[in-house]
PDB file of N, CA, C, O and CB in Angstrom:
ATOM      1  N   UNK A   1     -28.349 -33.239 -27.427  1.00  0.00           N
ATOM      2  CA  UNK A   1     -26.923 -32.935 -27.417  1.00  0.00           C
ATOM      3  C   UNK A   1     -26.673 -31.461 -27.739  1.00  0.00           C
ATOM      4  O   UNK A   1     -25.695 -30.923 -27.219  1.00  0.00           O
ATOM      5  CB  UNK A   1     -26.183 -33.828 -28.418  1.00  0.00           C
ATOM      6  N   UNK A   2     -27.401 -30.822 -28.481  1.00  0.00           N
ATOM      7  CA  UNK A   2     -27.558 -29.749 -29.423  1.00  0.00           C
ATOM      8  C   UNK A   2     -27.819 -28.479 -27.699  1.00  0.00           C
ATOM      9  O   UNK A   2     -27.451 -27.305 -27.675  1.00  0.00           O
ATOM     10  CB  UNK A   2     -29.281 -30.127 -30.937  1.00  0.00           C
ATOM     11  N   UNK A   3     -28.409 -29.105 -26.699  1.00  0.00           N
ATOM     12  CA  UNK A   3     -28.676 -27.858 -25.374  1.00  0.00           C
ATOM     13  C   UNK A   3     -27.360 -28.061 -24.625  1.00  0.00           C
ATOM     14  O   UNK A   3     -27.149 -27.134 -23.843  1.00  0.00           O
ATOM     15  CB  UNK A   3     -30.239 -28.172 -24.103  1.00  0.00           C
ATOM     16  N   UNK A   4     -26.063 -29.352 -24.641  1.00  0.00           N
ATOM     17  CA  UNK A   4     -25.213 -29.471 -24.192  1.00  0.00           C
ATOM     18  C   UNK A   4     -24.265 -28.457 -24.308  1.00  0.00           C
ATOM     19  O   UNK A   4     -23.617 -27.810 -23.485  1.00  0.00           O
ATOM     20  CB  UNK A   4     -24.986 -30.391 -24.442  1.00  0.00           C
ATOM     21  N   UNK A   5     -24.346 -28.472 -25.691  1.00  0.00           N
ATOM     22  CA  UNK A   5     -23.374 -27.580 -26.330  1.00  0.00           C
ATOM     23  C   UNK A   5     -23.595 -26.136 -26.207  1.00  0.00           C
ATOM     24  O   UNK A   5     -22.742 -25.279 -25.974  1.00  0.00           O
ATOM     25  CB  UNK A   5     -23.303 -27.867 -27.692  1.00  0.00           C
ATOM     26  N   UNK A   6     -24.964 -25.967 -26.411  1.00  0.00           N
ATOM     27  CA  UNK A   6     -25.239 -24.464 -26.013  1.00  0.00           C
ATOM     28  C   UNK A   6     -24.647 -23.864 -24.880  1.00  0.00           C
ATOM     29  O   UNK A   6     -24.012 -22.811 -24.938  1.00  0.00           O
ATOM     30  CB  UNK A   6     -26.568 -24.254 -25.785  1.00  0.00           C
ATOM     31  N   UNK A   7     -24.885 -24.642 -23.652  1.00  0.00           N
ATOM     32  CA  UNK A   7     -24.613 -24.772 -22.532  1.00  0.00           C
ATOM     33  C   UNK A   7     -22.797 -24.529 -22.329  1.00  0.00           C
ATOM     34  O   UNK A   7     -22.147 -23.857 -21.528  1.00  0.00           O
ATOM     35  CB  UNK A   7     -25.267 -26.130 -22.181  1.00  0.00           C
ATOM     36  N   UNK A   8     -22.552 -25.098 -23.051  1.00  0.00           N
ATOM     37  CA  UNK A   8     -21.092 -25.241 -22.758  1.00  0.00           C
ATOM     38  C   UNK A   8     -20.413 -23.432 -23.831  1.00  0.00           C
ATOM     39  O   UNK A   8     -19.963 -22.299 -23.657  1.00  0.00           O
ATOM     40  CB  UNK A   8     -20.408 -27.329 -23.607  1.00  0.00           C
ATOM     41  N   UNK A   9     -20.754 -24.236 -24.683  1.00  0.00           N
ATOM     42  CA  UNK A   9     -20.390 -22.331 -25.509  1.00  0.00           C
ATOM     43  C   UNK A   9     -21.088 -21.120 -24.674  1.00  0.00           C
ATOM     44  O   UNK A   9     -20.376 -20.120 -24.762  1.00  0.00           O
ATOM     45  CB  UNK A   9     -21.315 -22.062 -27.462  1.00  0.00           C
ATOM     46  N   UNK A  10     -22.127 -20.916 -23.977  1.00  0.00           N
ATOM     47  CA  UNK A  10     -22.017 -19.797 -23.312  1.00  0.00           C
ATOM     48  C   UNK A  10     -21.614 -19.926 -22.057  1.00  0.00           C
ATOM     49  O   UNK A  10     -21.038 -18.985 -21.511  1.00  0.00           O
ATOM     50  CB  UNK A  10     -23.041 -19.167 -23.341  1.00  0.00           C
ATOM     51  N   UNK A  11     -21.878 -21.250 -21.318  1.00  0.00           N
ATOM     52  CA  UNK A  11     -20.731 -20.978 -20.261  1.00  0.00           C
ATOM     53  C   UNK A  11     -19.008 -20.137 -20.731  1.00  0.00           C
ATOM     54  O   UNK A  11     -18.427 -19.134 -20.316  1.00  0.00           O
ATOM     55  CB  UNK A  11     -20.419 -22.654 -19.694  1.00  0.00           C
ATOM     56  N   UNK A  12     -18.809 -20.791 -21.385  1.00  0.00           N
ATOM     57  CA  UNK A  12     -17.756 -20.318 -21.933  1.00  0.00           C
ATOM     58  C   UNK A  12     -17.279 -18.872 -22.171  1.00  0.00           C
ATOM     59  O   UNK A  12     -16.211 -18.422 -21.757  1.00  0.00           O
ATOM     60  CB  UNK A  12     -17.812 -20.825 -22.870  1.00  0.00           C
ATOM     61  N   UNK A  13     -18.180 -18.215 -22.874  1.00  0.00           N
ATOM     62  CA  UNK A  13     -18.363 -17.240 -23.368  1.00  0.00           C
ATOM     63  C   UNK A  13     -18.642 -16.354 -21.797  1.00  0.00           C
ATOM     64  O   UNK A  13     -17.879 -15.442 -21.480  1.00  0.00           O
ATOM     65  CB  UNK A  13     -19.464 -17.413 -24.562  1.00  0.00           C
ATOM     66  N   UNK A  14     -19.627 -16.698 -21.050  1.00  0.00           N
ATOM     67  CA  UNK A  14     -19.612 -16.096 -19.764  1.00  0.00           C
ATOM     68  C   UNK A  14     -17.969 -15.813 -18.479  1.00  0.00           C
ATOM     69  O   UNK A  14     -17.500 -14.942 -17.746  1.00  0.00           O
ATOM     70  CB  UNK A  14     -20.731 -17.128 -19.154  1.00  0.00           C
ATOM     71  N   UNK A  15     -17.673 -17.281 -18.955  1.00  0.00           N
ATOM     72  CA  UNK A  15     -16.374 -16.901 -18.386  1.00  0.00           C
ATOM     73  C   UNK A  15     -15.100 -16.106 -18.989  1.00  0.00           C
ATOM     74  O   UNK A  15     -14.084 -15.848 -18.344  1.00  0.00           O
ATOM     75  CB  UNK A  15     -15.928 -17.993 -18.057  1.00  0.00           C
ATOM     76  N   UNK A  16     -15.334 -15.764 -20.340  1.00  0.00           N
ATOM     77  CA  UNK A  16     -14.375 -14.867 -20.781  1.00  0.00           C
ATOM     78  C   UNK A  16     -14.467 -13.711 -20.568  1.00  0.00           C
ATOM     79  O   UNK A  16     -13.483 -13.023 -20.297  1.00  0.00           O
ATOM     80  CB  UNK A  16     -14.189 -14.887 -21.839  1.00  0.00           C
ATOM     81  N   UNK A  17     -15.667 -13.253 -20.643  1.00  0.00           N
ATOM     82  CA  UNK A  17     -16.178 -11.925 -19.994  1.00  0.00           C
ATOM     83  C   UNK A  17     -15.662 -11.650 -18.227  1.00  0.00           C
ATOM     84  O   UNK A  17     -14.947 -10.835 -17.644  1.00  0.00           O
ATOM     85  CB  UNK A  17     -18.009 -12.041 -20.100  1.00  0.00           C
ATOM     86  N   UNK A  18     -16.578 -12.964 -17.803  1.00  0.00           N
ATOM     87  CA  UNK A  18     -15.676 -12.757 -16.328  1.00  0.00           C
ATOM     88  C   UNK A  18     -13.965 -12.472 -16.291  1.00  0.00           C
ATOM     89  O   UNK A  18     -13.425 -11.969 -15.306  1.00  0.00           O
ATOM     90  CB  UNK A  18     -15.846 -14.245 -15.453  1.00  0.00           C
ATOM     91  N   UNK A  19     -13.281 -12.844 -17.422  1.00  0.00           N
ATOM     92  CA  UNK A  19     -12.017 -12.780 -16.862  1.00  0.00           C
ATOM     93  C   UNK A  19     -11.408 -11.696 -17.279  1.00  0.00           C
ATOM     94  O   UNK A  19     -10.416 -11.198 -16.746  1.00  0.00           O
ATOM     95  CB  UNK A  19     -11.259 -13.836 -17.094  1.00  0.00           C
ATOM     96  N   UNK A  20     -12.226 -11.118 -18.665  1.00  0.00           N
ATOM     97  CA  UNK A  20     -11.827  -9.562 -18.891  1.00  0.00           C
ATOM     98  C   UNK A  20     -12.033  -8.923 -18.080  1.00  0.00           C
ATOM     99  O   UNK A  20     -11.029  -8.349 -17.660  1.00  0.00           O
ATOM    100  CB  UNK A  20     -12.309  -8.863 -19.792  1.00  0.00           C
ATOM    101  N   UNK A  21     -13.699  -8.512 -17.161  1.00  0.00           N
ATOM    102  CA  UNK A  21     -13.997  -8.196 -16.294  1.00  0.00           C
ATOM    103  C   UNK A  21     -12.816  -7.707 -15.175  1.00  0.00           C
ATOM    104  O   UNK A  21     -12.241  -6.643 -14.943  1.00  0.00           O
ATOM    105  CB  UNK A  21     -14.765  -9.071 -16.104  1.00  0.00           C
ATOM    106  N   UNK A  22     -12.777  -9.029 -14.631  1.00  0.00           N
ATOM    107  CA  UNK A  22     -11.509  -8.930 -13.500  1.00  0.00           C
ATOM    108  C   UNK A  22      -9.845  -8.612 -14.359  1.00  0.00           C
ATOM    109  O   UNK A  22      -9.031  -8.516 -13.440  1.00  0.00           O
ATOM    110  CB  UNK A  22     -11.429 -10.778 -12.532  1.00  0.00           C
ATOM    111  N   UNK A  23      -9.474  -8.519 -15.049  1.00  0.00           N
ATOM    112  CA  UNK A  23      -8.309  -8.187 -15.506  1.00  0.00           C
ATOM    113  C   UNK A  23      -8.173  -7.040 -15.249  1.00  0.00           C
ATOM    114  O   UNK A  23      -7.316  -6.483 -14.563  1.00  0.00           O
ATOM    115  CB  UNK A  23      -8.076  -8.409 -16.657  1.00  0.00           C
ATOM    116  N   UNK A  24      -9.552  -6.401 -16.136  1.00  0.00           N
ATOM    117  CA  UNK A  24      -9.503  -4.666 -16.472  1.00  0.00           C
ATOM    118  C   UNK A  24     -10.144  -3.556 -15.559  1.00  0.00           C
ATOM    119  O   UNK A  24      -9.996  -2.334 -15.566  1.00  0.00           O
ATOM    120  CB  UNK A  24     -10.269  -4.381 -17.836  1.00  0.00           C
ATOM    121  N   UNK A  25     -10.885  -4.366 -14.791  1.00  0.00           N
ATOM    122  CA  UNK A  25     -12.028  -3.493 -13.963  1.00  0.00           C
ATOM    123  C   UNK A  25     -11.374  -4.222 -11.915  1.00  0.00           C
ATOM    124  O   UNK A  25     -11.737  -3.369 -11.106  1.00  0.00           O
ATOM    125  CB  UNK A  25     -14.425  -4.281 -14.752  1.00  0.00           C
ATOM    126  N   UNK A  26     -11.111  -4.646 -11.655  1.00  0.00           N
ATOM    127  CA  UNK A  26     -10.993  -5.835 -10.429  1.00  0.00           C
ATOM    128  C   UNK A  26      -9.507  -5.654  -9.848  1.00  0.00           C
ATOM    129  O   UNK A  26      -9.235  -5.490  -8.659  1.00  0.00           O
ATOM    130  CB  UNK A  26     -11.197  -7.630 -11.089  1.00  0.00           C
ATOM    131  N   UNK A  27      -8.401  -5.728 -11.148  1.00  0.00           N
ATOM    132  CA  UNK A  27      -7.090  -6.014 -10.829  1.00  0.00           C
ATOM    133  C   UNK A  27      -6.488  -4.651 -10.301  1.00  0.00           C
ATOM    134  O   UNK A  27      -5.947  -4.248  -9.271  1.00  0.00           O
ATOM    135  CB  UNK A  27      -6.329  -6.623 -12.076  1.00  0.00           C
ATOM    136  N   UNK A  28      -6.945  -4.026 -11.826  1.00  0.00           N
ATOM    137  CA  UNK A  28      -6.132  -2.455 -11.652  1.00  0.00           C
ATOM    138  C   UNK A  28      -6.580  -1.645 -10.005  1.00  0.00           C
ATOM    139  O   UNK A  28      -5.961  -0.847  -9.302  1.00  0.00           O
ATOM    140  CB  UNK A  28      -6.854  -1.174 -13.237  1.00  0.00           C
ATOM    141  N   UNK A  29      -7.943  -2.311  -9.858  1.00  0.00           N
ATOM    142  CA  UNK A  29      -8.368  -1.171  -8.433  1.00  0.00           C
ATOM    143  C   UNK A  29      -7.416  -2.096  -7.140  1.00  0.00           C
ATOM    144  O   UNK A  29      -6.835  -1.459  -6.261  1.00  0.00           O
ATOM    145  CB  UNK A  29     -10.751  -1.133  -7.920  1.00  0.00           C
ATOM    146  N   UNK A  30      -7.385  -3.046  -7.166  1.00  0.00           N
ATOM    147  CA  UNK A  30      -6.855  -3.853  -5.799  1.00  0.00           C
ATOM    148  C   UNK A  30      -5.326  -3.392  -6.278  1.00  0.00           C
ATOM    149  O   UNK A  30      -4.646  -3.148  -5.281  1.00  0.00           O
ATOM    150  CB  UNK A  30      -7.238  -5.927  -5.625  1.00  0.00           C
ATOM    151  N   UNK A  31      -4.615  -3.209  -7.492  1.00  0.00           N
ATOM    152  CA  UNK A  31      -3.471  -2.878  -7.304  1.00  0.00           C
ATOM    153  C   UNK A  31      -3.075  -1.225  -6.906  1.00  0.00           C
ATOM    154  O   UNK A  31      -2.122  -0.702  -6.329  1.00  0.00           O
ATOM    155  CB  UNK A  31      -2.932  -3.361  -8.438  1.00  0.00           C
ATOM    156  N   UNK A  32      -4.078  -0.822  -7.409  1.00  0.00           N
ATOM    157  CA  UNK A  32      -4.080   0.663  -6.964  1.00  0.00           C
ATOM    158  C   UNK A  32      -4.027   1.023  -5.219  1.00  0.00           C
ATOM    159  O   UNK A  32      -3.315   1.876  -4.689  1.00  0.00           O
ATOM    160  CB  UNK A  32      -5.526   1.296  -7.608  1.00  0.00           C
ATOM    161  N   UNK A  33      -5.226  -0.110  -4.387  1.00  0.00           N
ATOM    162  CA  UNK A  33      -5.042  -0.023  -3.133  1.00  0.00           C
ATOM    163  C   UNK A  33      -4.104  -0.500  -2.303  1.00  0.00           C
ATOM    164  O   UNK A  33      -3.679   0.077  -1.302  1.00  0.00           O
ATOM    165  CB  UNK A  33      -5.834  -0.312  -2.771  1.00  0.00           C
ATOM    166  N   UNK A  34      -3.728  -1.714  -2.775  1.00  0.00           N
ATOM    167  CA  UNK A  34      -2.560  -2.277  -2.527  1.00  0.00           C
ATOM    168  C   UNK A  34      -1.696  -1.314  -2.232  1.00  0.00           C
ATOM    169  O   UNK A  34      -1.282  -1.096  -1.093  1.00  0.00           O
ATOM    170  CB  UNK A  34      -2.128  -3.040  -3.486  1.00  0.00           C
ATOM    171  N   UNK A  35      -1.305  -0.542  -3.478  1.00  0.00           N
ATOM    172  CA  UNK A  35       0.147  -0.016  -3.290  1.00  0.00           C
ATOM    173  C   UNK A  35      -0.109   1.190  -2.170  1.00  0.00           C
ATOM    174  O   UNK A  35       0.790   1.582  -1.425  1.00  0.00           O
ATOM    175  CB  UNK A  35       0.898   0.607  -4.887  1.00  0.00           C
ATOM    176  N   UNK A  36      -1.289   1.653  -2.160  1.00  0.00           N
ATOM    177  CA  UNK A  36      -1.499   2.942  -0.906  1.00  0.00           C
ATOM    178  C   UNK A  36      -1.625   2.296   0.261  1.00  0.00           C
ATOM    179  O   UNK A  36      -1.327   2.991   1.232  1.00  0.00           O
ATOM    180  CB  UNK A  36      -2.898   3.973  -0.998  1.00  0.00           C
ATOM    181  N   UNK A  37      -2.086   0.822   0.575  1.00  0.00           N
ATOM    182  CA  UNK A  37      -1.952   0.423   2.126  1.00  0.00           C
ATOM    183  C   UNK A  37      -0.385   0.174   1.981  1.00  0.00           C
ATOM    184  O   UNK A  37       0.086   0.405   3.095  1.00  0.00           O
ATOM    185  CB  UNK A  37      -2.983  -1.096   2.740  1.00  0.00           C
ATOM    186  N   UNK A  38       0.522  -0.156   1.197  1.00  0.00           N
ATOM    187  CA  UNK A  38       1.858  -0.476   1.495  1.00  0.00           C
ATOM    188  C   UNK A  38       2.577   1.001   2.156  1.00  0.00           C
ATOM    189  O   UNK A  38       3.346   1.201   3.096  1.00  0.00           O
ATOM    190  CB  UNK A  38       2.609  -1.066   0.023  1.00  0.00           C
ATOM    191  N   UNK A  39       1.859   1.947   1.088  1.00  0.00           N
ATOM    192  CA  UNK A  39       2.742   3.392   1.228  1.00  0.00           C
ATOM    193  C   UNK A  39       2.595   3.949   2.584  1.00  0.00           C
ATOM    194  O   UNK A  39       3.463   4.603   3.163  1.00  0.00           O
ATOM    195  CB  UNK A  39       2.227   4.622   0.163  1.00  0.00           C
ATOM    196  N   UNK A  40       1.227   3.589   3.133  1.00  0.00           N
ATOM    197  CA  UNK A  40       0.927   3.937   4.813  1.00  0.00           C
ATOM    198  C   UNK A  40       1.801   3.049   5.442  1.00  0.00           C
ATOM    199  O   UNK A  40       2.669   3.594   6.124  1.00  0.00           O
ATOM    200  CB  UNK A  40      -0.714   3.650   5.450  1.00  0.00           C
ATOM    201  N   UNK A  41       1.810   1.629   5.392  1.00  0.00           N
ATOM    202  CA  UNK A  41       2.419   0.706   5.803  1.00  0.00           C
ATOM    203  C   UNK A  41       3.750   1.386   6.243  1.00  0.00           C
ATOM    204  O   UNK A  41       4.179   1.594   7.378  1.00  0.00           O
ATOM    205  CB  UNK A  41       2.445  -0.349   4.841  1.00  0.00           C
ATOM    206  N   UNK A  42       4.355   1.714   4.854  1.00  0.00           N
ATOM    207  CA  UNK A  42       5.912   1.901   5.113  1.00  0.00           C
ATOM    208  C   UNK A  42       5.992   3.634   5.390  1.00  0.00           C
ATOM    209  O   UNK A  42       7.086   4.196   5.333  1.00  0.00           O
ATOM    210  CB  UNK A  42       6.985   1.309   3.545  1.00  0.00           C
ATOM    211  N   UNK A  43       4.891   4.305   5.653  1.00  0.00           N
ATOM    212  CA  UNK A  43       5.147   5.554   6.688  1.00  0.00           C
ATOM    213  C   UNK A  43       5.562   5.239   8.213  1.00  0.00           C
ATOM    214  O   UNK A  43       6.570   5.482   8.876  1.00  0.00           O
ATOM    215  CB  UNK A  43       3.770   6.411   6.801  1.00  0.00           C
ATOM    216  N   UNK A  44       4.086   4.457   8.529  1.00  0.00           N
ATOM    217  CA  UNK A  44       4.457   3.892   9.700  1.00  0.00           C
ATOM    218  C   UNK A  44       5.411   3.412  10.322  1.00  0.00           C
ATOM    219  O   UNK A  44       5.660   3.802  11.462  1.00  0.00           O
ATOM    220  CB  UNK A  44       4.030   3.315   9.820  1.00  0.00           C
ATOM    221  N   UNK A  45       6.156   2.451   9.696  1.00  0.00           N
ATOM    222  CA  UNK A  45       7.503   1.707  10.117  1.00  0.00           C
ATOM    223  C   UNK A  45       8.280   3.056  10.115  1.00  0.00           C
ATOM    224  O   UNK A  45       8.752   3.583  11.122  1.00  0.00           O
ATOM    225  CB  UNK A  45       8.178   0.363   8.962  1.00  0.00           C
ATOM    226  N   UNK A  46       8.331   3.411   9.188  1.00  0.00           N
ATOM    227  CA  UNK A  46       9.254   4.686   9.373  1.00  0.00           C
ATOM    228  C   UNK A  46       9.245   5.189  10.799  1.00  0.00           C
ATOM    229  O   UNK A  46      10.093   5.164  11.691  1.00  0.00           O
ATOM    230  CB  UNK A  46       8.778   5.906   8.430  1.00  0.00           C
ATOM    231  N   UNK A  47       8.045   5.641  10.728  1.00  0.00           N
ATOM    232  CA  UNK A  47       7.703   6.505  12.081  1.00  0.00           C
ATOM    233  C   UNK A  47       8.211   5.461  13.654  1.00  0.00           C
ATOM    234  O   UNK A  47       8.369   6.061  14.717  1.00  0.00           O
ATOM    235  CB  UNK A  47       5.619   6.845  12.047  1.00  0.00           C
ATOM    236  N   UNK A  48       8.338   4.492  13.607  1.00  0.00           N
ATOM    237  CA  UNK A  48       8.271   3.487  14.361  1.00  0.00           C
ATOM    238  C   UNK A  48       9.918   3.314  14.598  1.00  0.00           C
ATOM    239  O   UNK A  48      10.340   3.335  15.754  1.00  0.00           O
ATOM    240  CB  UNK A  48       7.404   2.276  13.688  1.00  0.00           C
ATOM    241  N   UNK A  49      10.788   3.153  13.537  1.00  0.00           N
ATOM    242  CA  UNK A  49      11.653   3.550  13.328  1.00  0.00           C
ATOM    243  C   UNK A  49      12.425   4.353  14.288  1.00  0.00           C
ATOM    244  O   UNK A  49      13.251   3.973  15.118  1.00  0.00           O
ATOM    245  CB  UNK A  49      11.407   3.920  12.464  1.00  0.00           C
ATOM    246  N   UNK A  50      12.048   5.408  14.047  1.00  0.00           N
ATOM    247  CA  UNK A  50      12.442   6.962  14.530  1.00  0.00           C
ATOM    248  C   UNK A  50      12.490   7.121  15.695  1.00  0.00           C
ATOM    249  O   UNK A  50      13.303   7.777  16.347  1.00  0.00           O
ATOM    250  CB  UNK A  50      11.629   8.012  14.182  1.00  0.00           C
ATOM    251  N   UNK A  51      11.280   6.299  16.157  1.00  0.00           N
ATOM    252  CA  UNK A  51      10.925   6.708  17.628  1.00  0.00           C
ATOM    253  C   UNK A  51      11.816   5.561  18.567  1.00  0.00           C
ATOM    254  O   UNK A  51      11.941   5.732  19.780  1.00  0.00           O
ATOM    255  CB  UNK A  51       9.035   6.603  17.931  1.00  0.00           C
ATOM    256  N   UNK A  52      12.353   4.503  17.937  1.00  0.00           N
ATOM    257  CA  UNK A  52      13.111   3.492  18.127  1.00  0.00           C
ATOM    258  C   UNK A  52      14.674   4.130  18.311  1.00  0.00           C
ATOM    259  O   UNK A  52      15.530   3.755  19.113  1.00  0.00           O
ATOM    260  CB  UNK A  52      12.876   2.481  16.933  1.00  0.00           C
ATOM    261  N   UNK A  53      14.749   5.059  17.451  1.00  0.00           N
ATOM    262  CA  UNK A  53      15.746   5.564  17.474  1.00  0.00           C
ATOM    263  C   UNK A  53      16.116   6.418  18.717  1.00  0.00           C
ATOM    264  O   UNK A  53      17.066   6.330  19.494  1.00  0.00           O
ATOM    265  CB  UNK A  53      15.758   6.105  16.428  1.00  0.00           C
ATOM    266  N   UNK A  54      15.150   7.203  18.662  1.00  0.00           N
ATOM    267  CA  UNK A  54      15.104   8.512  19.500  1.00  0.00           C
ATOM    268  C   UNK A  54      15.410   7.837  20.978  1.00  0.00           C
ATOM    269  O   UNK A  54      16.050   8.457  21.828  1.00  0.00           O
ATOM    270  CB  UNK A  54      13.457   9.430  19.391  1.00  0.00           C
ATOM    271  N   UNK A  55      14.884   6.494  21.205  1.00  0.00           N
ATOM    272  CA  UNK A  55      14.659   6.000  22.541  1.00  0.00           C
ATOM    273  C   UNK A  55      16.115   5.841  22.550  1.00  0.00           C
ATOM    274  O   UNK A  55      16.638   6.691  23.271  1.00  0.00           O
ATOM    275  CB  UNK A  55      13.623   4.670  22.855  1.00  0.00           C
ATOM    276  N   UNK A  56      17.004   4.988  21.956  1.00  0.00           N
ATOM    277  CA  UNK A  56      18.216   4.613  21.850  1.00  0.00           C
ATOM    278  C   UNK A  56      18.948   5.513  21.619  1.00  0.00           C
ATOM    279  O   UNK A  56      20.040   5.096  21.235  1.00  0.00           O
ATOM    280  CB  UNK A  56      18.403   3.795  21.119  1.00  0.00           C
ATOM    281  N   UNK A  57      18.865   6.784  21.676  1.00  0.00           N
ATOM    282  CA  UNK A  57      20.045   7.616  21.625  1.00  0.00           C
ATOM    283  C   UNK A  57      19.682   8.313  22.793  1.00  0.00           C
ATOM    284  O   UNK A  57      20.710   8.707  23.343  1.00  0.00           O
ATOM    285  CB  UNK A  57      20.324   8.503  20.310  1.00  0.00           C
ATOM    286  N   UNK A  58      18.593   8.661  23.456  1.00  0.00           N
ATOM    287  CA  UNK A  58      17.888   9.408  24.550  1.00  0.00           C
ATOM    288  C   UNK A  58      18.682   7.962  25.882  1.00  0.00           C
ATOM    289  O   UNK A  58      19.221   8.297  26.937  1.00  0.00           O
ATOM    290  CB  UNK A  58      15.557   9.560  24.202  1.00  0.00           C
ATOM    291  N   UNK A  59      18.567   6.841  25.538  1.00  0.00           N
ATOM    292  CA  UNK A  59      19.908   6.057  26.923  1.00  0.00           C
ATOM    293  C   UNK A  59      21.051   6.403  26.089  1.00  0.00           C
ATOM    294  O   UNK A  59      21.871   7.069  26.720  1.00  0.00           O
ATOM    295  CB  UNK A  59      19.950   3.851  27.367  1.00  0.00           C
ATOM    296  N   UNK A  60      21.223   6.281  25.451  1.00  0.00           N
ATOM    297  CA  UNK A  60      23.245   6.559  25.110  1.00  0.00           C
ATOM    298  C   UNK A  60      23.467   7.944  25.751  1.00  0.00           C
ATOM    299  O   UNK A  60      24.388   7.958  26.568  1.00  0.00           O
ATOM    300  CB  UNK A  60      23.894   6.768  22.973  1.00  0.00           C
ATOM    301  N   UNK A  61      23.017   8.756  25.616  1.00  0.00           N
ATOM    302  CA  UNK A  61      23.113  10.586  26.156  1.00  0.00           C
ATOM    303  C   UNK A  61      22.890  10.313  27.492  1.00  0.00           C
ATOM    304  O   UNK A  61      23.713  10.889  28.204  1.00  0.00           O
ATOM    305  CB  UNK A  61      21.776  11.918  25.517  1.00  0.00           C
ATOM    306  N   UNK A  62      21.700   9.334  28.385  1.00  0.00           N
ATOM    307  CA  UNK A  62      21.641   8.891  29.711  1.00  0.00           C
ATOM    308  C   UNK A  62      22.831   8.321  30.604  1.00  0.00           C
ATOM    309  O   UNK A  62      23.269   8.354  31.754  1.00  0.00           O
ATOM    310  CB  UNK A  62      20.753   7.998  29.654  1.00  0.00           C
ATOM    311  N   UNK A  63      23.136   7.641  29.035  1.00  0.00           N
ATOM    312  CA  UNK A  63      24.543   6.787  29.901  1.00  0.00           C
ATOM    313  C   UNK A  63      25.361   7.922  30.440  1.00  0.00           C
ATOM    314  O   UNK A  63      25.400   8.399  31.575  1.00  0.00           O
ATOM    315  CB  UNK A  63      25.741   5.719  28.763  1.00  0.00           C
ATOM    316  N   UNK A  64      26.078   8.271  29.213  1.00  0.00           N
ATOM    317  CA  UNK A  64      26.935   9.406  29.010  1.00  0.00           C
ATOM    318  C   UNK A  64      27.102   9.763  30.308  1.00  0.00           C
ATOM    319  O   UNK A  64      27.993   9.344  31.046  1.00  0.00           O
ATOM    320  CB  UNK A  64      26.431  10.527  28.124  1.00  0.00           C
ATOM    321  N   UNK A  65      26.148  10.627  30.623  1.00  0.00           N
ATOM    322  CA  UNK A  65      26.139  11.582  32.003  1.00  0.00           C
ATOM    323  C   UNK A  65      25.963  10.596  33.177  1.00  0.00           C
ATOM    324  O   UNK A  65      26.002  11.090  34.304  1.00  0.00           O
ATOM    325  CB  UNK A  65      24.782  12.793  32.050  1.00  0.00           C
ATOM    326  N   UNK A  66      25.821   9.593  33.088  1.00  0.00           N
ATOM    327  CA  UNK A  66      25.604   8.774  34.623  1.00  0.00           C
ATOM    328  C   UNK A  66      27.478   8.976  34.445  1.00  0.00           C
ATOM    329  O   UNK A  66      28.119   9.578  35.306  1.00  0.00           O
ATOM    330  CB  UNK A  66      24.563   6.546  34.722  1.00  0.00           C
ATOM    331  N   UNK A  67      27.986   8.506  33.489  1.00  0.00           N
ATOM    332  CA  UNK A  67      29.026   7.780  33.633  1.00  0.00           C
ATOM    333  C   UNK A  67      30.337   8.574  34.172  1.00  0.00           C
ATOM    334  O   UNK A  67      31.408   8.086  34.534  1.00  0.00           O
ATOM    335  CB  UNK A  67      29.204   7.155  32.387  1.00  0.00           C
ATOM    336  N   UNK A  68      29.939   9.964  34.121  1.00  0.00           N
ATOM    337  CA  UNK A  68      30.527  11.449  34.017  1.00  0.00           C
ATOM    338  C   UNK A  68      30.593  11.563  35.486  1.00  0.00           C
ATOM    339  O   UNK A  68      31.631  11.750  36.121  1.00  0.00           O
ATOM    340  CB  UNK A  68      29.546  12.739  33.181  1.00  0.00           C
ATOM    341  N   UNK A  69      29.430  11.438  35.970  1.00  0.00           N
ATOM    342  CA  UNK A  69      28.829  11.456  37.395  1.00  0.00           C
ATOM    343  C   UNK A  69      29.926  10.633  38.589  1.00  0.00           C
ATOM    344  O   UNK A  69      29.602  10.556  39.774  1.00  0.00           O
ATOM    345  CB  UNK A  69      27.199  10.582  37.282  1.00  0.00           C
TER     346      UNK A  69
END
């Protein structure tokens, strides 16, 4: 019974380590990347955006002059 327990207290003990591990060393880096693929993310849309724009005002100015015509 006495190797059960061993067994079980350092499992134990192994998984607390694992979870400091990942708290302190695991979390902070995936949140760090996280937030820089979002920040590209939301360049992009931006940019995507813009060019969405540009198209839609490049026919409104098209219209314009057909309509002149």
């Amino acid at each position: 019974m006495d190797k059960f327990e061993e067994i079980g207290k350092r499992l134990e003990e192994e998984l607390t380590r694992l979870r400091k591990y990942v708290d302190e060393e695991v979390a902070p880096a995936t949140e760090r990347r996280t937030a820089q693929v979002l920040r590209e993310a939301s360049e992009k849309l931006s940019e995507a955006a813009r060019k969405l724009e540009a198209r839609v005002a490049a026919r409104g100015s098209q219209t314009s002059t057909d309509a002149k015509s």
